[in-house]
C-alpha positions in Angstrom: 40.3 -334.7 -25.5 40.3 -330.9 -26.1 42.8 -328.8 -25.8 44.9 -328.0 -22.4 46.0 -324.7 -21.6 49.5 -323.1 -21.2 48.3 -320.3 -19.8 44.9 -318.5 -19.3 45.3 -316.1 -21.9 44.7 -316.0 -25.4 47.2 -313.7 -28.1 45.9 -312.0 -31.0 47.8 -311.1 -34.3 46.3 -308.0 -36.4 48.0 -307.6 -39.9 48.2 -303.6 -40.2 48.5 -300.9 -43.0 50.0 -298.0 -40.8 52.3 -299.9 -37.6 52.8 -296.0 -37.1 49.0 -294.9 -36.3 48.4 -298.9 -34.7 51.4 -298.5 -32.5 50.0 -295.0 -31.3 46.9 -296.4 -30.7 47.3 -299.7 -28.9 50.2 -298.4 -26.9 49.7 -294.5 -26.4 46.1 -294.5 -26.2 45.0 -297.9 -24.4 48.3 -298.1 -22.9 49.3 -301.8 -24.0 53.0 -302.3 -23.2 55.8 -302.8 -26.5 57.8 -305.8 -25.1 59.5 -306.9 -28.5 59.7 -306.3 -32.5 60.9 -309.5 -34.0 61.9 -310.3 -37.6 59.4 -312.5 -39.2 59.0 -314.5 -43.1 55.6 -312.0 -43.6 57.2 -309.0 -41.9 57.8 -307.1 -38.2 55.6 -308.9 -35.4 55.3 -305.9 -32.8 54.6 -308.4 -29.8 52.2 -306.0 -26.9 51.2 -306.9 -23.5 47.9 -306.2 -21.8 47.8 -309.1 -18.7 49.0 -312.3 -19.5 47.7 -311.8 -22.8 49.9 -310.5 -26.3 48.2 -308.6 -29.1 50.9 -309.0 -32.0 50.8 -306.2 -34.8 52.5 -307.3 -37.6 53.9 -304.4 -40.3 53.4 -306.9 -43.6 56.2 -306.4 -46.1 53.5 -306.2 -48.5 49.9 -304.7 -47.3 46.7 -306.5 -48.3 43.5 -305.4 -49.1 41.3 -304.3 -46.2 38.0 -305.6 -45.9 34.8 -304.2 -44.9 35.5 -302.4 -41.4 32.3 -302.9 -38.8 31.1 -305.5 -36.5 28.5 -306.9 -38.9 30.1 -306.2 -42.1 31.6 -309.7 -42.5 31.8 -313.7 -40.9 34.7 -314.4 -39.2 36.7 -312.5 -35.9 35.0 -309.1 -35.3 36.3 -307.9 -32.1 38.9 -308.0 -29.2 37.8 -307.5 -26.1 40.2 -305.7 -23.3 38.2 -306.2 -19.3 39.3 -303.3 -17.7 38.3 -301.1 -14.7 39.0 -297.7 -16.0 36.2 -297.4 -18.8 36.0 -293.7 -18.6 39.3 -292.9 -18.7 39.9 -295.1 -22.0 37.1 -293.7 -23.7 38.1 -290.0 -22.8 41.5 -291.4 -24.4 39.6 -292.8 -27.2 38.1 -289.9 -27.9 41.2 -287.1 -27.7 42.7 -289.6 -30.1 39.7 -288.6 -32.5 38.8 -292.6 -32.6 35.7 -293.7 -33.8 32.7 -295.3 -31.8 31.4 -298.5 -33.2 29.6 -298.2 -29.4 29.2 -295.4 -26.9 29.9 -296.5 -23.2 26.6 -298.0 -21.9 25.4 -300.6 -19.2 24.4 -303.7 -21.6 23.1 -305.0 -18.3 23.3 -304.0 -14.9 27.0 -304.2 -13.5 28.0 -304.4 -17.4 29.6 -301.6 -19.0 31.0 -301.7 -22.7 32.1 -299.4 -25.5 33.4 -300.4 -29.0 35.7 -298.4 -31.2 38.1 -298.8 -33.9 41.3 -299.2 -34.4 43.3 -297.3 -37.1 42.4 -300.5 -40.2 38.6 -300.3 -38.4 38.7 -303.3 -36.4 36.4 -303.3 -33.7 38.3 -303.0 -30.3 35.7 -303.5 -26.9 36.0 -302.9 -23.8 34.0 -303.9 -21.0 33.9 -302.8 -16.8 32.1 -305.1 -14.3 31.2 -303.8 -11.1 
């Protein structure tokens, strides 16, 4: 038997290097909502809402090493995807914030739109509009 859910939503946690320029990013730019910052063993878990869903930056009490930024730069987790129906308005966001494209906004197929950029460490944040 697999897994049952709790609720239809996953959570993500993103170890940062600057909660500063990650906070402005996920909350000023895409407009994710700062519910809690709670005390952790590993550091401050900055818990941030977008649906039922939680993206949890955490500000390490000691940073790691980054590694290579870019969807195909490395196995593992590459993106986070946000569905949303206001693509143009978060790019134009996107781009006043000076972030960079991993993807301009394009159909990928029809009734499909997507854009990639990245976040302040270069993870690859997507976003994607259905008609």
């Amino acid at each position: 038997m697999g897994m049952q859910a709790a609720k239809n939503s996953l959570d993500l946690g993103i170890i940062v290097k600057d909660i500063t320029a990650s906070l402005a990013f996920y909350v000023d730019v895409l407009g994710l909502k700062n519910i809690e910052t709670l005390p952790t063993g590993f550091g401050k878990l900055h818990r941030l809402a977008f649906g039922d869903s939680f993206v949890k930056l955490i500000d390490p009490k000691k940073v790691p090493e980054a590694g290579p930024a870019g969807m195909t730069a490395q196995l593992g987790f590459r993106y986070l995807t946000f569905q949303i129906s206001n693509i143009d308005e978060i790019c134009a966001a996107c781009e006043k914030a000076g972030a960079v494209f991993e993807m301009k906004k394009q159909e990928l197929r029809p009734g499909v739109i997507i854009a990639m950029v990245r976040d302040p460490d270069g993870n690859v944040v997507e976003f994607v509009q259905r008609a």
